[in-house]
C-alpha positions in Angstrom: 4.0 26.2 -6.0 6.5 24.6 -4.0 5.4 22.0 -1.0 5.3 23.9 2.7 9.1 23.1 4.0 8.0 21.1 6.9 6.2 18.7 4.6 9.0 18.4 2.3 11.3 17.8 5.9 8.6 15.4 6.8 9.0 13.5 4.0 12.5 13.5 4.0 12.6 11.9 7.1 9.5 9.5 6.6 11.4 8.5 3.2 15.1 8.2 4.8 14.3 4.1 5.0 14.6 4.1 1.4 17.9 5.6 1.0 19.0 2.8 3.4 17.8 0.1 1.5 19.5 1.0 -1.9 22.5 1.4 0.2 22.3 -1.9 1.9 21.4 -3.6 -1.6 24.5 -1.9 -3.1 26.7 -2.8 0.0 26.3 -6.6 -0.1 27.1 -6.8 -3.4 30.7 -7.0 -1.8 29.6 -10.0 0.4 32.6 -11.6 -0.2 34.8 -9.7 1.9 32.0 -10.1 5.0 32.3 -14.0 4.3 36.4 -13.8 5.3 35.5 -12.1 8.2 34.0 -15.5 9.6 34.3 -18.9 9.7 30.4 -19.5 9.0 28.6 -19.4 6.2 26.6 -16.1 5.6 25.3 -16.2 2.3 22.2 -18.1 3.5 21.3 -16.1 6.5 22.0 -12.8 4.2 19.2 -14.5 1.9 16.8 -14.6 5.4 17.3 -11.4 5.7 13.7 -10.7 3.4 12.3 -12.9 5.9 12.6 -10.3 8.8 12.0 -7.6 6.7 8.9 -9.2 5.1 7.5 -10.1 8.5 8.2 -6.9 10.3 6.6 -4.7 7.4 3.1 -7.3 8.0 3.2 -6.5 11.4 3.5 -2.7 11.1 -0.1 -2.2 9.6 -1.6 -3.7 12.9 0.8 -1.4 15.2 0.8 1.7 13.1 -2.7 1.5 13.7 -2.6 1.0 17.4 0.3 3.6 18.8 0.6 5.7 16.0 2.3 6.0 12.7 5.2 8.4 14.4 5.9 6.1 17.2 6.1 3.4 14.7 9.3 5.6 13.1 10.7 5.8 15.9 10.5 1.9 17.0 12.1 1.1 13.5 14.9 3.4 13.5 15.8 2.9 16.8 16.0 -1.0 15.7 18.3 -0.6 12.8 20.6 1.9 14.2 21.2 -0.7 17.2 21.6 -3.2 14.6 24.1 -1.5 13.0 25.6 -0.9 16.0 25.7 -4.8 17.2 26.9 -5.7 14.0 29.7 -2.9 13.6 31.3 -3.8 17.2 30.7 -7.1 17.7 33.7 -9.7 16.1 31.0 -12.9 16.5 29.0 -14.4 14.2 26.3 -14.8 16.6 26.1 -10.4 16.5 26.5 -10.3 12.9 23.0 -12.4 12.8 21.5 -10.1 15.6 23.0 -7.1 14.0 21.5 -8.5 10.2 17.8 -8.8 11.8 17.4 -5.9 13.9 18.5 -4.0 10.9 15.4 -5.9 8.9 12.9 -5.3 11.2 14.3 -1.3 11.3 13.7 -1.6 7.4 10.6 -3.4 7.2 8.7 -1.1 9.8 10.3 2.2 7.9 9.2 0.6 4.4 5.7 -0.3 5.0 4.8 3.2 7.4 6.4 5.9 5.3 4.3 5.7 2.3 1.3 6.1 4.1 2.5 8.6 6.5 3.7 10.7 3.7 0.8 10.4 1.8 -1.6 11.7 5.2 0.6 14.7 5.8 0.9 15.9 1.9 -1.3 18.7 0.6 -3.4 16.9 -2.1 -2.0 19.2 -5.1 1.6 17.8 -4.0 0.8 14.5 -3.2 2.4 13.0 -6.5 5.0 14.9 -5.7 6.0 14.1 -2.3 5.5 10.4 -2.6 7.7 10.2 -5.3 10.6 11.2 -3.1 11.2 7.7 -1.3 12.0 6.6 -4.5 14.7 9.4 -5.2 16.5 8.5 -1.8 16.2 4.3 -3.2 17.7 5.4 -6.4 20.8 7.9 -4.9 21.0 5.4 -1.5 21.9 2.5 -4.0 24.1 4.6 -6.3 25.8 5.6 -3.0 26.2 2.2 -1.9 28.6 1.3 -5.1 30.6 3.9 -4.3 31.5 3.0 -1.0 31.5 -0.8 -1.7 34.5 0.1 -4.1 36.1 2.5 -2.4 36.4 0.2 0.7 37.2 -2.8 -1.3 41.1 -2.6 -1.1 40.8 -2.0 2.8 41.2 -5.0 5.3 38.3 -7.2 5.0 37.7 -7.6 8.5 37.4 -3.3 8.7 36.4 -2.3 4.9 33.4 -3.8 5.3 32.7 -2.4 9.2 33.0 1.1 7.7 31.0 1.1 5.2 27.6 -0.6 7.3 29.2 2.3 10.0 27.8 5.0 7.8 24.3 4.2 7.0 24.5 3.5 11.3 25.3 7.1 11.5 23.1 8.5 9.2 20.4 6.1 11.0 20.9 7.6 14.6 20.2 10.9 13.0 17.0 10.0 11.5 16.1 8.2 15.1 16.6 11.7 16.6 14.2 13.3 14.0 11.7 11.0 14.3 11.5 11.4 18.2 11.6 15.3 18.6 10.8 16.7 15.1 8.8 14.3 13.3 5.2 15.5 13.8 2.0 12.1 14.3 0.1 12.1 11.2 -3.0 14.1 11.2 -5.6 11.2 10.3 -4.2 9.7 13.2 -4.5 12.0 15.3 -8.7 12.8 14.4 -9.5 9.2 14.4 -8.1 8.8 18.0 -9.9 12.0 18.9 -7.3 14.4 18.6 -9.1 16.8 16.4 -8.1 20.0 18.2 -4.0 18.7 17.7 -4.5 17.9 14.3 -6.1 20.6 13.1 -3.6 22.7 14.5 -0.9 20.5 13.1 -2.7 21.2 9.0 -2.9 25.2 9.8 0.6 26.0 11.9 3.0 23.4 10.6 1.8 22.1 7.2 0.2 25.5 6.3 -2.0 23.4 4.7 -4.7 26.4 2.5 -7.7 27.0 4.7 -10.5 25.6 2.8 -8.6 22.0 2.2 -7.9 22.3 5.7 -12.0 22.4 6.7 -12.6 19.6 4.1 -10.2 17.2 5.5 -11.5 17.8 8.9 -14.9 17.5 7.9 -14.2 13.9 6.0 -11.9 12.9 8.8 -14.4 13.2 11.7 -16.8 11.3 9.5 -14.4 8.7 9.5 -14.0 8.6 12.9 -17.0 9.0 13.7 -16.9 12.5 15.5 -19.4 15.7 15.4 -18.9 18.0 13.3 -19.5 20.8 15.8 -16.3 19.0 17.7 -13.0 21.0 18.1 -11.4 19.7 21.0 -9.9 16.6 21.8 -11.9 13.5 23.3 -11.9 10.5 24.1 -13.6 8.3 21.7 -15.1 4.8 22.5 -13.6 2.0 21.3 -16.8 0.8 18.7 -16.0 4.3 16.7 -15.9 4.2 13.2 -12.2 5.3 13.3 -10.9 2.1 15.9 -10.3 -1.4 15.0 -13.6 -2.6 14.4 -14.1 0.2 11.8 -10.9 -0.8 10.1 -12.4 -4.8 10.4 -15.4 -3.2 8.5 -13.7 -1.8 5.7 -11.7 -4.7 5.3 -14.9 -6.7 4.9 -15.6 -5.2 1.8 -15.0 -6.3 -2.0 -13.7 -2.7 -3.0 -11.1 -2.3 -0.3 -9.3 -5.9 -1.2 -9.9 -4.8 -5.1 -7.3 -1.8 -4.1 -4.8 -4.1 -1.8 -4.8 -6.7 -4.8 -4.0 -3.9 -7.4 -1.4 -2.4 -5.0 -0.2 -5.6 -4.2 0.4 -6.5 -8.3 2.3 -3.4 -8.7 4.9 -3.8 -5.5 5.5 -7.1 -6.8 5.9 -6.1 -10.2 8.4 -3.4 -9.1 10.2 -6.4 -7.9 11.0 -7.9 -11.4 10.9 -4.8 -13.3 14.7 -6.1 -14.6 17.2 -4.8 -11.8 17.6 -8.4 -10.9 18.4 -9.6 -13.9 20.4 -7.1 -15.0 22.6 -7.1 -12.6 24.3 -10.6 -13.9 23.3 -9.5 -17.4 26.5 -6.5 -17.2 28.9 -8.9 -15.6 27.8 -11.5 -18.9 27.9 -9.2 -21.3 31.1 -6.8 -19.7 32.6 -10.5 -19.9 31.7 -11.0 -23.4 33.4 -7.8 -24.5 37.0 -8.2 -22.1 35.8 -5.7 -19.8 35.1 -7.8 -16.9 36.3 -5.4 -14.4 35.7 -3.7 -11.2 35.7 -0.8 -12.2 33.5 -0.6 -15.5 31.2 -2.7 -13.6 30.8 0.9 -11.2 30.2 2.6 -14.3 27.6 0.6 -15.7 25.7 0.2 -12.7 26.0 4.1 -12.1 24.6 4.7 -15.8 22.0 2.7 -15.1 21.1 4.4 -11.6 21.2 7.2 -13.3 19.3 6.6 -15.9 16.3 5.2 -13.5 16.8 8.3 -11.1 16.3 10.6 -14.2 13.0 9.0 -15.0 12.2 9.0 -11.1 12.9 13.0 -10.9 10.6 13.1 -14.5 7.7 11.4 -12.9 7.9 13.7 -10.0 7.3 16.8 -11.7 4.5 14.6 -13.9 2.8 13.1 -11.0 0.3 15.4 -10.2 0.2 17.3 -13.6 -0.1 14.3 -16.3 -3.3 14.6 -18.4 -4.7 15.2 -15.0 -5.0 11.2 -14.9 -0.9 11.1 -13.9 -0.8 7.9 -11.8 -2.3 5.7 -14.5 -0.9 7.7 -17.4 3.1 7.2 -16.2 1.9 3.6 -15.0 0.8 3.0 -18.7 4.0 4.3 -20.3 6.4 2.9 -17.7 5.2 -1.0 -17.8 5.1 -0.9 -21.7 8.4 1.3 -22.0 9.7 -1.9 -19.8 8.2 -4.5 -21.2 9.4 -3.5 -25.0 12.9 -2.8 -23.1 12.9 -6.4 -21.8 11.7 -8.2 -25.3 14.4 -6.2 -27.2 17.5 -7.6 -24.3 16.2 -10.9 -24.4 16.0 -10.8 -28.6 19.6 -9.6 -28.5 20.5 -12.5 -26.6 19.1 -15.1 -28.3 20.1 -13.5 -31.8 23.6 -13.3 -30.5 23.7 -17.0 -29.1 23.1 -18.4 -32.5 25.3 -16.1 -34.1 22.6 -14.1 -35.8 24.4 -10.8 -35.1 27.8 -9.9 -33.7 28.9 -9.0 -29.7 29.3 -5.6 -30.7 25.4 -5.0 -32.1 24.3 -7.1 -29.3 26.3 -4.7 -26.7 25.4 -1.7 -28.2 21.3 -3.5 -27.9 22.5 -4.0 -24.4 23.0 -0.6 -23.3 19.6 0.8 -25.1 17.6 -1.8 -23.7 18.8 -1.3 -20.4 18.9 2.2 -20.5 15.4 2.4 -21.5 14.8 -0.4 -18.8 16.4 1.7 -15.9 14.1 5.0 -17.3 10.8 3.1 -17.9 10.9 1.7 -14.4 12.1 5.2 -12.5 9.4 7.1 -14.6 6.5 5.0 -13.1 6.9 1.4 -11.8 9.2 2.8 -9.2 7.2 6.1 -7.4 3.5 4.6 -8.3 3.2 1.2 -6.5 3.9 3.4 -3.0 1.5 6.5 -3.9 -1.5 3.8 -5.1 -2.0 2.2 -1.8 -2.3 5.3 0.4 -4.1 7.7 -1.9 -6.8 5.2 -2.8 -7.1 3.4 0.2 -10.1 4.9 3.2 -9.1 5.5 6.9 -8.8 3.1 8.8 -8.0 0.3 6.9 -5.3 2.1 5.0 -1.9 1.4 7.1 -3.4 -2.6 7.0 -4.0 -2.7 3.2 -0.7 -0.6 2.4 1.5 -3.2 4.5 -0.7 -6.2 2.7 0.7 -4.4 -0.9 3.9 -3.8 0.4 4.5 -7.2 1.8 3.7 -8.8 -1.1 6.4 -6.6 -3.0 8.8 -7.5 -0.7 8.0 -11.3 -0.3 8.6 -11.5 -4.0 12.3 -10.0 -3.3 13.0 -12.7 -0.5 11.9 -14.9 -3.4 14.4 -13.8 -5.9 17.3 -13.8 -2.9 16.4 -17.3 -2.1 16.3 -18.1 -5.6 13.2 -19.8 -6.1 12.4 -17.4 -9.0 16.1 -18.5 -10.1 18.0 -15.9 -11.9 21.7 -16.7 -12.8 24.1 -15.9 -15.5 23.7 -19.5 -17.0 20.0 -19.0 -16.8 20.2 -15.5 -18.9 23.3 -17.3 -20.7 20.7 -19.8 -21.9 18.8 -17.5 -24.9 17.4 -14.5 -22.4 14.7 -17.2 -21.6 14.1 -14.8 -17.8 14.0 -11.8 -19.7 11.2 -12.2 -22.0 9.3 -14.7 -19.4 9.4 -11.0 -17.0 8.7 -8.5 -20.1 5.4 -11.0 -19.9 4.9 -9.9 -16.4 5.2 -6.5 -17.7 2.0 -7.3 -20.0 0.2 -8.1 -16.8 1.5 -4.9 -14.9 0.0 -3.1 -18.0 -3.5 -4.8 -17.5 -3.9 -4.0 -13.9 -3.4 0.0 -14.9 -6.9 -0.9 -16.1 -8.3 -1.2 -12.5 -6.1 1.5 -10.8 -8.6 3.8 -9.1 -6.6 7.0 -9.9 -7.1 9.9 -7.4 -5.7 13.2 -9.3 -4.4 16.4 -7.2 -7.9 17.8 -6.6 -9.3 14.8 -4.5 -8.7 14.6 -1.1 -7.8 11.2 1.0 -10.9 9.9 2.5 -13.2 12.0 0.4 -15.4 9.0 -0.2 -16.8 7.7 3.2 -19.7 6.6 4.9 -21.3 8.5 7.0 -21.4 7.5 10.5 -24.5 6.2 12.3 -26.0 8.8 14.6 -25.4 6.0 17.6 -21.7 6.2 17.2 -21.2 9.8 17.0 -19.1 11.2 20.1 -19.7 14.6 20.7 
């Protein structure tokens, strides 16, 4: 069976900050021509960049809490496409910064929300499924981006690069109009604010969600929130309810909840330095080695490699929720020791070609294996996991808090690598692959924390395991 089309729709839109990020990632790679467009320096405010989106995606765990997870959309894409906007019109460098950091906090907010909103409107048989989808738009947003970074690249600096941040601006309105009028409040929401006659409504006419997981998520959710069972109408619950902030201080309080945010917090990092990093100066070393230093075989080998990592992203999709029944852990399993042998193999070829112990040819055609199987391991489970773990295993209503802890961390380590205090260079990777095996043994450590993933196949349902409200704090 095929999700209900306004879930898939739902999460098309809830996952369209990820097709903006590749994009942008892509984009800047051209950040040359941006820099002759002023007189100032940009390269270190590009690098600050992180900064707003790391703060803004901390923050949106408190507020996506507080107004809702929809509302939260709305706040984010409305920041970026006004970003784009200020930096697209304005000619100073003082709007290319406002521009630059409205468009972080737009991204931050859309990063941290959508995996939880996606993962509290999916049916749980599709749940895999649906999550996984974020990363497809990261994977073709990116792969995107390198096609319009070179096909602008001959135009006027001072315009090429206006055009091709115009688009994603375009495409960003778009989703700021979706999320306003057609985006629907996530059900969990929606109960634990007293809502339950709106959200059951949303499961049964919009998500045609089957009947009997319908009564079961109702049922867990108004223990949650601390509502009667007997309850079908909305009302107004006090502000000590289960479901409100000092429920959501009460389930941070406990050992088992952080145990989830650490685990989710290891794997967005280790998504981080699952290679892409490093590879990307590794093809301009070894395309440089070989006399192909150019442009356009650059494209190419960045699109193999996209494509190579979206292949293993639309594999684990399908896998997800069918896997040995245990698919999270399973795919997590093969994709940090898939990457980890990937990583050992490019850094051997690179030491073994410094001292001359095989020729640039072998060590090329190493080159495109290893990063091959890099680009596949990662898409086939480092890249859709890390944003499914977090939602599905954390309880309302600390989960939109712990999911923006996990992916916080994920992102802090990427303002890391841009501000290059993890430095990556091509001297560095010049100097024996020393950074590729040092991350293939970060790999080994991604491997180990599979070992305390607290896998939730298709047939459980979010917030199955609760506990039951006190009879005190039941509204009626």
């Amino acid at each position: 069976m095929v999700p209900n089309g306004f879930a898939f729709f739902s999460t098309a839109v809830a996952s369209f900050p990820f097709f903006l990020l590749g994009y942008e990632v892509a984009v800047l790679y051209g950040q040359n021509k941006i820099q002759e467009s002023f007189e100032e320096t940009i390269d270190g405010f590009e690098d600050s960049i992180r900064g707003f989106v790391f703060f803004s995606a901390l923050l949106a765990g408190f507020l996506m809490s507080t107004i809702g997870r929809q509302k939260m959309f709305f706040v984010g894409a409305l920041a970026y496409t006004v970003g784009v906007a200020v930096l697209v019109i304005g000619y100073t460098f003082k709007c290319f910064k406002a521009g630059r950091g409205l468009m972080g906090v737009g991204l931050g907010f859309g990063l941290a929300i959508g995996p939880v909103y996606i993962a509290e409107i999916s049916p749980a048989r599709h749940r895999g499924f649906l999550e996984s989808i974020p990363q497809l738009f990261l994977c073709l947003g990116a792969m995107m981006g390198y096609v319009m970074e070179y096909a602008f690249s001959k135009v006027a600096s001072t315009l090429g690069w206006r055009f091709m941040m115009a688009i994603p601006g375009v495409a960003s309105f778009i989703f700021t109009v979706l999320a306003a009028f057609r985006m629907p409040e996530s059900p969990c929401f929606l109960v634990i604010n007293g809502r339950v006659r709106t959200a059951r409504q949303l499961f049964e006419d919009k998500l045609r969600t089957p009947a009997a997981e319908v009564e079961a998520r109702m049922r867990q959710l108004k223990n949650a929130a601390g509502i009667s069972q007997e309850t079908e109408r909305d009302t107004v619950l006090d502000e000590t309810s289960p479901g409100g902030i000092p429920g959501m201080w009460g389930q941070l309080s406990r050992r088992e909840t952080w145990g989830i945010i650490m685990v989710a917090a290891v794997q967005q990092a280790l998504q981080r330095v699952s290679g892409e990093y490093i590879l990307l100066s590794y093809i301009r070393l070894t395309l440089a080695q070989n006399k192909q230093d150019s442009r356009e075989m650059y494209l190419a080998a960045i699109q193999m490699l996209l494509g190579s990592k979206l292949l293993g992203s639309l594999l684990a999709s399908f896998l997800l929720d069918r896997c040995f029944g245990h698919g999270r852990v399973s795919l997590m399993v093969v994709s940090t020791s898939t990457t980890m042998v990937a990583m050992a193999g490019l850094g051997g070829a690179a030491i073994a070609s410094q001292h001359g112990r095989i020729t640039r040819g072998t060590a090329f055609r190493c080159y495109v294996a290893g990063s091959l199987g890099l680009e596949a391991g990662t898409g086939l489970g480092l890249g859709p996991v890390p944003w499914l773990y977090g939602p599905e295993a954390l309880m309302l209503p600390a989960r939109a808090i712990g999911v923006t802890l996990a992916v916080a961390a994920g992102l802090g380590v990427d303002w890391l690598l841009d501000l290059k205090v993890i430095p990556i260079s091509h001297e560095s990777i010049t100097a024996a692959g020393t950074p590729l095996l040092v991350f293939s043994s970060f790999m080994f450590v991604g491997a180990l924390s599979c070992l305390f993933m607290k896998d939730r196949s298709q047939q459980v349902l979010l917030d199955a395991v609760v506990d039951p409200p006190d009879s005190s704090s039941t509204a009626s």
